[in-house]
VOGU-3710 file (C-alpha; in Angstrom, 3 decimals, decimal comma):
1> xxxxxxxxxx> 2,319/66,563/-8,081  1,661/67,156/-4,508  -1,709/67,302/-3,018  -3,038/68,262/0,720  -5,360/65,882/2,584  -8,556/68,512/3,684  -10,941/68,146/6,894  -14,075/67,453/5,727  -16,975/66,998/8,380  -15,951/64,238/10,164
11> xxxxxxxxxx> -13,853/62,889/7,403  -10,488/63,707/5,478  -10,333/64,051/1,893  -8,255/63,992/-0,890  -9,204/66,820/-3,752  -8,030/65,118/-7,075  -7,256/68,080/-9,829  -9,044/67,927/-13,101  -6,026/67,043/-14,746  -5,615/64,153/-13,114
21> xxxxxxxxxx> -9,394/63,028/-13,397  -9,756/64,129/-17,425  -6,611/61,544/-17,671  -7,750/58,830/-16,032  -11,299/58,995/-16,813  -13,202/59,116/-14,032  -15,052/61,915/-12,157  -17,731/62,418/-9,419  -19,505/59,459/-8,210  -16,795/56,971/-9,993
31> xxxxxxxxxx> -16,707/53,793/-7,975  -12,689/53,314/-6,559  -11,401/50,632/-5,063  -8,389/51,620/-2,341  -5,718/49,193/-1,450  -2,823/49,873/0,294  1,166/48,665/-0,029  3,750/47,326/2,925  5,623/50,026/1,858  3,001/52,875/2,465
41> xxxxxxxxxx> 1,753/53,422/-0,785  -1,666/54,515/-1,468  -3,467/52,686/-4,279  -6,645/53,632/-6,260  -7,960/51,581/-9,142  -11,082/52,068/-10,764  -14,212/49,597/-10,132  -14,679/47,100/-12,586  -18,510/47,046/-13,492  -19,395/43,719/-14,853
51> xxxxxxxxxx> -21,734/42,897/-16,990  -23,055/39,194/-18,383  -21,715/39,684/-22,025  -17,983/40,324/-20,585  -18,588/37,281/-18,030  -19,646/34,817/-20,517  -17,217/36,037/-22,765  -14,155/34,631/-20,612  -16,152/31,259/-20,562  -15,108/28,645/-22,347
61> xxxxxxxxxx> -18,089/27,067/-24,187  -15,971/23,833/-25,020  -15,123/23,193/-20,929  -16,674/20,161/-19,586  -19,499/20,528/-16,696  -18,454/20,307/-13,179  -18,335/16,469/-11,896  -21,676/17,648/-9,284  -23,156/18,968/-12,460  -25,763/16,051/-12,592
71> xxxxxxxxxx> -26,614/15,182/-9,057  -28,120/18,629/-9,111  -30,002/18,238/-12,105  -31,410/14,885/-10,520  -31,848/15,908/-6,741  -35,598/15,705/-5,683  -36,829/18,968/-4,569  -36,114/19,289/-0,575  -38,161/22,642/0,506  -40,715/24,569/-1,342
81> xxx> -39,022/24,445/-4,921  -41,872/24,589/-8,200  -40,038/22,289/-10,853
//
C-alpha cells in the first residue's frame, strides 16, 4: 500500500488508513515507538504499557537476593531517612 508523507504545520506526517489501524489495533493517541533500519526501513511498534502484575510476573520468586541485598538492609541512615 503506498502512502504520501503530508505538511503539517511545521511538521510532516504520515496519515495511516483505517484499515491499517482496525488491524493493528491502535488509533489516535496510541503511544509508538519509531526505530529505524541500516537499510532505510521505517519501523513502528506499539508502546508496551507496563504494569506491576506483568513485572512481577516475569520474576522468579525462587531467585536468590542480590549479594548487596543485606548491607542495605543494615546501613545506618546517612541523610534525613525516618526508619
Amino acid at each position: 500500500m503506498e502512502v504520501v508523507l503530508r505538511k503539517m504545520g511545521n511538521s510532516t506526517a504520515l496519515v495511516v488508513p483505517p484499515l491499517v489501524l482496525k488491524d493493528l489495533g491502535i488509533g489516535v493517541g496510541k503511544h509508538l515507538m519509531l526505530n529505524t533500519t541500516p537499510d532505510g526501513k521505517i519501523i513502528l511498534t506499539p508502546k508496551k504499557k507496563y504494569t506491576l502484575a506483568n513485572l512481577l510476573a516475569q520474576c522468579d520468586s525462587n531467585a536468590q537476593p542480590p549479594a548487596d541485598m543485606d548491607a542495605w538492609g543494615s546501613a545506618p541512615p546517612v541523610g534525613n531517612e525516618v526508619w
